[in-house]
N, C-alpha and C positions, 0 to 999 in steps of 0.2 A: 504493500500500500504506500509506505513513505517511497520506495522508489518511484514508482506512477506519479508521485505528487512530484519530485525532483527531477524527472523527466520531461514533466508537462512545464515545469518553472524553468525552465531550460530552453524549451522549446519557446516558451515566450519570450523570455530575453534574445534569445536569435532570430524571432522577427520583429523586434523593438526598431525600430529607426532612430537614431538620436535626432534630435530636437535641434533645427538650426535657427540661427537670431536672426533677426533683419537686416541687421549690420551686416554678418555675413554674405547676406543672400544681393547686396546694395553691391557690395564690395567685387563679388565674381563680375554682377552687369557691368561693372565699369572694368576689371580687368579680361573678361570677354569682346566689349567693344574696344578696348585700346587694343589689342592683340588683333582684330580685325581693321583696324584703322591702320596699323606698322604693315598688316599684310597687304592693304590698299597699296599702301603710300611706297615701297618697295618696289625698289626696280625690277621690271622683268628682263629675266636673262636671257639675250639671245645671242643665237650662232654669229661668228663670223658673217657667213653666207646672210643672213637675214641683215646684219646690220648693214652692209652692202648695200643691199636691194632697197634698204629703207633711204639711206643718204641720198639714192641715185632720183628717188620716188621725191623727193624732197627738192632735191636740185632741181628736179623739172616744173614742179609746182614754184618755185621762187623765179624761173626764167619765165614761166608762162606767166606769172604777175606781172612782174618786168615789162613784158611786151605789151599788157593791158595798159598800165597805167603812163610806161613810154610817152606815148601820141600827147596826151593828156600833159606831161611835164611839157614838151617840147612845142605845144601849143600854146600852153601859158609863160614860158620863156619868152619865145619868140613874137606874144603879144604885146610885149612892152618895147620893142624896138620900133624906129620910125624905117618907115619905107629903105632909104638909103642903106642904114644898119643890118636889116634882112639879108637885102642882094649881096651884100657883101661879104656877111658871112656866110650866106646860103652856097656861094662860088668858091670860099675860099673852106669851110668844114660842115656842109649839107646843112646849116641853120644850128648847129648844135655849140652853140654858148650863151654864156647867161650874157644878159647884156651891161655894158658896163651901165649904164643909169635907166632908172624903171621910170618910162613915162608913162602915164597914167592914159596919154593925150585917144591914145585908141578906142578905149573905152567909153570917153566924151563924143566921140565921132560915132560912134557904136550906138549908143542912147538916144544922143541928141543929132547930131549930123548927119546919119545915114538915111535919104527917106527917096520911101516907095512914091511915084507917081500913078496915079489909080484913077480909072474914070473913064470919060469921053466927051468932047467937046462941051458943054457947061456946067460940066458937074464932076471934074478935071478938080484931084487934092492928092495934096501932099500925105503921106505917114510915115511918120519915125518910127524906130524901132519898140517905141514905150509904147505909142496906139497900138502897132501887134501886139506886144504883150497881153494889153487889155483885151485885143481880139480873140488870140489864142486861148484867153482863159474863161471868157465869155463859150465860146466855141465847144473846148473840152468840157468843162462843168455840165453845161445843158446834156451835150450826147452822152457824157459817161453815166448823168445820172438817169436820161433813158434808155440806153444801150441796157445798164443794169438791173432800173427796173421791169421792164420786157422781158430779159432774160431768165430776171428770177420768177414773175407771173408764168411762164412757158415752161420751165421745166419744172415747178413745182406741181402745175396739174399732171404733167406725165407722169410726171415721179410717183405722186400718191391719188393716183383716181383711176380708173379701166372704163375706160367710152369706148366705142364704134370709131373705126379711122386714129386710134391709139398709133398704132404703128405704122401708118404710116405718114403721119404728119411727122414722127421718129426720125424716118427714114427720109422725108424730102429735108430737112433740117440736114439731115447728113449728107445730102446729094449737093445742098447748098453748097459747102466747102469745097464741093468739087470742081464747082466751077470757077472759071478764072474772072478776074474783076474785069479784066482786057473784052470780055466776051458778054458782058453784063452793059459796059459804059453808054453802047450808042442807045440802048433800048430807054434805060435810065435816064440820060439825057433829052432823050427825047418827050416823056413819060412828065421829068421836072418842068420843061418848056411847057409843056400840054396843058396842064396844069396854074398856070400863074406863078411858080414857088420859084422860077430862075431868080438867081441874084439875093435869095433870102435864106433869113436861119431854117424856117421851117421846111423850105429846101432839101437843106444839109441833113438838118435830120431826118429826113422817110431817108434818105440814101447810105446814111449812118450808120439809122438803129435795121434798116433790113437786111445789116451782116449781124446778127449775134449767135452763129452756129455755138463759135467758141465759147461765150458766156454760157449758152445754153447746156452743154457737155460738160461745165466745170459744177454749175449749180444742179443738172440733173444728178450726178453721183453725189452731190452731197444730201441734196433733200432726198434720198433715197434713204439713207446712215441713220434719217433721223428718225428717235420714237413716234408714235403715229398714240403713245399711252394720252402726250399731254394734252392733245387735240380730242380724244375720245374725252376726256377729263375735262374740256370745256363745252365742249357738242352737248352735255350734260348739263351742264350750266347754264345752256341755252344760246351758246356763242355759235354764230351762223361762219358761214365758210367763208367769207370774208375775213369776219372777226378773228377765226383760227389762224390765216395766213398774215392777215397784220399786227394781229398781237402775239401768238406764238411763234410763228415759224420766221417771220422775219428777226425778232431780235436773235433768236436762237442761230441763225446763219451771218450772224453781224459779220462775224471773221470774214468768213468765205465771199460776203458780199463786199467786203472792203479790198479783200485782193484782187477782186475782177475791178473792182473800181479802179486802186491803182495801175493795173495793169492795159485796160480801156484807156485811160488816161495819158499814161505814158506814149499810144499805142496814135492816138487823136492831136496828141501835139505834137509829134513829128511829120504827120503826114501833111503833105502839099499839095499832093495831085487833086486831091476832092475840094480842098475849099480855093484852089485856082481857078477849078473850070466852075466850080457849081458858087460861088462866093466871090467873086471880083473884086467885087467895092469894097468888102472888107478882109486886104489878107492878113496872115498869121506872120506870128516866127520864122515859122518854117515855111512859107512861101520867098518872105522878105531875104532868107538866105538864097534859096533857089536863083532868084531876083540877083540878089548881092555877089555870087558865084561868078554871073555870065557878065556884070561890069568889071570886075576883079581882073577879068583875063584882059582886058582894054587897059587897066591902070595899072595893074600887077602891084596895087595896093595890100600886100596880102596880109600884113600886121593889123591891120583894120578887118580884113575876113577872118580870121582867127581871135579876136576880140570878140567878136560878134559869136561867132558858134561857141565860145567860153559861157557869153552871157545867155545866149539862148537854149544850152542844156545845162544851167546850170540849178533852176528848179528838180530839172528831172533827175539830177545825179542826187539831187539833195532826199527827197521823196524816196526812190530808191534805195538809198544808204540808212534810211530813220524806217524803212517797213519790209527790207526784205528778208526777214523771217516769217513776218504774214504771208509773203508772195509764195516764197518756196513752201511754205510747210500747207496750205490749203492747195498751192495746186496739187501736190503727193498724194494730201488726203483726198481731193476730189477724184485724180485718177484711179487712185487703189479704192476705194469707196463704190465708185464708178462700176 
């Protein structure tokens, strides 16, 4: 009997656990995370052959920056020299010196001095580079913010509704891109004339917003990603189908709509060829350059054309550099989404 009892006392002491403190238990968490922090932070060792291939991976990415940002030095260099200063060192080392004093004076001509003649016999005006400005920004704002909204109204009903002719309004969207603009222009042209809208904003936009393939393909894979729970969640509430698309699903796509914005954007203020033929009276930046390019070969002013294309991407470099983590990381999601 006393042995039963000293065996069963036994038996309990060897499934006893001791009793740990909190101090101790505080103590492992932090010497487990430091131990995993040394093992982050810890060089990884590689082969010969790997460190090789990495340096050489390296060099090419530092040469390929190089030759990006190249053009760009060499352009704001050589924007501060006066006409004389250019040809001289363009003859004697292809443009490539700083120049000995930074005149300002190209950039004044760029602004104020450079100006387009627009018009036809009484209604014949000058514009300087600042009224483009104003034009271009006038111009991009209005399309990008209907290129957008168009975009996002179109593929949001494909994305989340099943009608009759679903696919193939799909599919003439996709047949869009295929065509070339070259092969679109006379009908168009014609179509604006016909119409009254030659010469005006409203013009520019039916011929604008009637490309948004892209927009459409970037905002279909995304309103597809999205839950359909918080829209059932107001349809309940009594939120009609409108209500769901402008109160939920648009804030809900803010990102993705502000990357096609910028990228619409960027995409409107370079271009020239639409607002020359179809905008006269009011050109852009990027017409004003077009314009500036074909006097340049007459003067071989070209310190003053290189001032000018400084100031005139010089919003879109900016915009660019302050969102392109939005641009890059929504188009990926739209494409793999997609």
């Amino acid at each position: 009997m006393e042995t039963n009892v000293m065996e069963s006392n036994v038996a309990d002491v060897g499934t006893m656990t001791p009793e740990v403190s909190e101090s101790e238990i505080i103590e492992s968490k932090l010497v487990g995370k430091k131990l995993k922090k040394q093992k982050e932070n810890s060089p990884v060792k590689r082969s010969t052959g790997q460190k090789v291939a990495l340096w050489i991976v390296c060099a090419i990415f530092i040469l390929y920056s190089v030759s990006l940002l190249f053009p760009f030095a060499w352009l704001l260099f050589n924007s501060f020299k006066t006409r004389q200063d250019f040809l001289t060192s363009a003859v004697a080392n292809g443009g490539m010196s700083i120049p000995a004093i930074f005149d300002p004076h190209n950039y004044y001509e760029a602004l104020i001095g450079f100006k387009l003649t627009v018009g036809s016999g009484s209604a014949v005006k000058e514009v300087n580079l600042l009224q483009m400005f104003l034009n271009s920004i006038i111009l991009t704002a209005t399309t990008t913010f209907l290129e957008v909204f168009f975009s996002a109204c179109t593929a949001y009903v494909l994305a989340k509704y099943n009608f009759p002719g679903k696919k193939i309004i799909f599919g003439m969207v996709l047949a869009s891109m295929v065509i070339p603009v070259v092969g679109t222009l006379p009908v168009m042209y014609d179509f604006i004339g016909s119409i009254g809208l030659m010469d005006t904003l409203p013009g520019v936009w039916i011929v604008y917003v009637g490309g948004f393939a892209f927009g459409f393909l970037l905002l279909n894979g995304h309103f597809k990603s999205l839950s359909w729970t918080y829209a059932e969640a107001a349809q309940i509430d009594g939120a009609t189908s409108f209500g769901v698309f402008f109160k939920i699903m648009i804030p809900l796509s803010m990102p993705a709509l502000i990357s096609l914005a910028i990228i619409t954007a960027i995409d409107y203020w370079n271009n020239f060829g639409t607002p020359k033929i179809y905008l006269p009276s009011m050109p852009t930046v990027a017409v004003g350059l077009d314009s500036l390019m074909i006097e340049i070969e007459k003067t071989s002013d070209y310190p003053l054309m290189f001032a000018c294309v400084l100031v005139a991407i010089a919003p879109i470099v900016a915009i660019f550099c302050c969102f392109q983590k939005v641009i890059i990381s929504n188009m990926v999601a739209g494409g793999i989404k997609g």
